[in-house]
N, C-alpha and C positions, 0 to 999 in steps of 0.2 A: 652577344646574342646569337650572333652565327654557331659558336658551339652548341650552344642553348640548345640551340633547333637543330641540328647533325645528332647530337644525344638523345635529342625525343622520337627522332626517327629511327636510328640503329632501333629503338624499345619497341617502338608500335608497328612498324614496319612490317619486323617479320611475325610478330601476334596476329594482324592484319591479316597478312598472306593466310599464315597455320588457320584463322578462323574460316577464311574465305575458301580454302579446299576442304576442309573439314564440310563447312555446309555444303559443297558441293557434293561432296562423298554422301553426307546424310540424306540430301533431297534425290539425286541418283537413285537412292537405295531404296527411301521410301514409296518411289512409283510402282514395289513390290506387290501395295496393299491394293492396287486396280485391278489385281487381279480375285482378290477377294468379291464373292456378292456382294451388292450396295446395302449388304442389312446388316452386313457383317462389317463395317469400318468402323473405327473408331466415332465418325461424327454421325454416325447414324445410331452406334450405340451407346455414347459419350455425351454428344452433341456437341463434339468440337475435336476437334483435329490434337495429335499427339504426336511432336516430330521425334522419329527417330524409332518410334516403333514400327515403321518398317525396314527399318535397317536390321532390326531384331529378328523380323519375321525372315529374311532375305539370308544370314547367317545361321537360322535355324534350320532354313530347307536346305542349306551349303553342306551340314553339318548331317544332315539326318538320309542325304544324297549320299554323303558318302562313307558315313555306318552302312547303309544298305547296302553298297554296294563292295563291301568288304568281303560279304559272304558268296557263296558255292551259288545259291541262288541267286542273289543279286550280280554276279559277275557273268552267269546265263546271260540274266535280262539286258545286259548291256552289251554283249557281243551280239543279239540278235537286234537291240535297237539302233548299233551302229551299222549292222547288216542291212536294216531299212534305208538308214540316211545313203549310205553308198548308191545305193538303185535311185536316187531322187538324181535327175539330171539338171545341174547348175549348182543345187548344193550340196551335192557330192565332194565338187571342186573345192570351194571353200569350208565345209567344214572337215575335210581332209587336211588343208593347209594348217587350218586354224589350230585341229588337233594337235597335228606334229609340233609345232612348236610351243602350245599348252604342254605336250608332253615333255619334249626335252626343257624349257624354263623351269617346271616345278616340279622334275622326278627328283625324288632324293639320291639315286644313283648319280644322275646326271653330272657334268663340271659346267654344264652355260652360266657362264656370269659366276664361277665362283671363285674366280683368279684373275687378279689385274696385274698385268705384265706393263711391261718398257718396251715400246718398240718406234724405230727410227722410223718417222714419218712428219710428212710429205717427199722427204728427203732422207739423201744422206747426211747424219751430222747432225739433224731437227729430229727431238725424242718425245714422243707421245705416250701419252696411256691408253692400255687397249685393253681388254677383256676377254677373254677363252670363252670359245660358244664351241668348241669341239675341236674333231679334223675333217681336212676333206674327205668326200664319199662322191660315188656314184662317178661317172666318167672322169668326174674332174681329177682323178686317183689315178687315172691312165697316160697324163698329159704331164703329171708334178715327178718329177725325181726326186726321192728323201721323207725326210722328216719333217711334214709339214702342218701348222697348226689354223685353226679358223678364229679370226680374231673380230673384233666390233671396235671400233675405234669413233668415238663420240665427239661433239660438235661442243666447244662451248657457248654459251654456256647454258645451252641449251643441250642433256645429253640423250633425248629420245630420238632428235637425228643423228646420223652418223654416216661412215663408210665400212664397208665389208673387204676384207682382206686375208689372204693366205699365205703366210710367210714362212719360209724356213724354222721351226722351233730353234734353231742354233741365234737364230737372229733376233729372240725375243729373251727379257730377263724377267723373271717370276718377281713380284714384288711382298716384301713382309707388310701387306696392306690389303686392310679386309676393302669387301665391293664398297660397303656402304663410305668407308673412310676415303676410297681413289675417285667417286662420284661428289662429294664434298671439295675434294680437291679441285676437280676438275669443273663444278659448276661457278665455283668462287677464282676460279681462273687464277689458283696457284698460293690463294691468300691465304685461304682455310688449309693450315697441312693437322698431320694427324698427329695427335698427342703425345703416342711415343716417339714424334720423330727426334731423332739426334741431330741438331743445330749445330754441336760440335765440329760434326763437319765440314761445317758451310767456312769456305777462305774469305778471307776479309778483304778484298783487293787494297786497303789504305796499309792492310800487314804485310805486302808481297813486295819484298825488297825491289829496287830497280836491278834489273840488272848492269847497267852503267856503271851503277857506283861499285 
């Protein structure tokens, strides 16, 4: 019976989880429609609510944001609307922050997050995975002698905390392992590995002769 119930859970468990962020993602999203006049919602022109069409509506304006703002005109309109938000004092601060690392996360230029290294941590000898969010800049360039890279190194198995790190590039090893496959790794704390891994590898310590004998 005890298997019985360990197998019904592996099933439901994480169906459970996918449905329960999924609704959260969908009701998030459909708070879009408040912003609609009250004549214009679904249950005023329905007479009942429609979940998920504002998720639609929410991905439509994501989408038509930024067609427009591909063009000669629209890339005006957005250097002078960031020209306003600067002169606002208090969220100048933050949506300056906010920006910068909206920009570096999703440029397609960018490398944040799109290489997961090996690197020794906490210690010497103790080997972590980390992830490339760039290099140092700004004074801290003045202070580092060499070749130095800006790392994230994630908590399990929870990995949106973390600690920040700048480590020698010499002292870090590039891995053949995309983000999404080293965050799988690391949220299942070493159980979940990635499909092409070579198992081959791995020493059987009952095969490693004594050396005694």
């Amino acid at each position: 019976m005890r298997k019985y119930f360990v197998t019904g859970l592996l099933i439901l468990v994480p169906l459970a989880i996918t449905l329960w962020v999924l609704n959260l993602i969908v009701s998030t999203m459909d708070q879009s429609l408040l912003l609609l006049p009250a004549r214009w919602r679904p249950e005023a022109v329905f007479g009942f609510a429609i979940p998920g069409l504002g998720t639609i509506l929410t991905l439509l304006v994501i989408f038509l944001t930024g067609l427009a703002t591909r063009n000669f005109i629209g890339k005006r309109v957005v250097l002078v609307w960031e020209a306003v938000l600067r002169r606002i004092p208090v969220f100048n601060t933050i949506y300056s922050s906010v920006k910068q690392v909206s920009d570096t996360l999703f440029s397609s230029s960018g490398n944040a997050f799109r290489k997961a290294l090996l690197v020794q941590y906490p210690r010497q000898g103790s080997w972590t995975i980390a992830f490339l969010t760039g290099t140092p800049g700004g004074d801290v360039c003045n202070h580092l002698t060499g070749d130095y890279v800006s790392l994230y190194v994630p908590t399990t198995p929870n990995p949106t905390s973390g600690f920040f790190l700048m480590v020698p590039r010499a002292d870090t090893i590039e891995l053949d392992m995309t983000v999404d496959e080293a965050l799988k790794y690391i949220v299942s704390m070493g159980v979940v590995t990635p499909d092409h891994f070579d198992k081959s590898n791995i020493i059987d310590p009952k095969k490693v002769p004594d050396p005694k004998q």
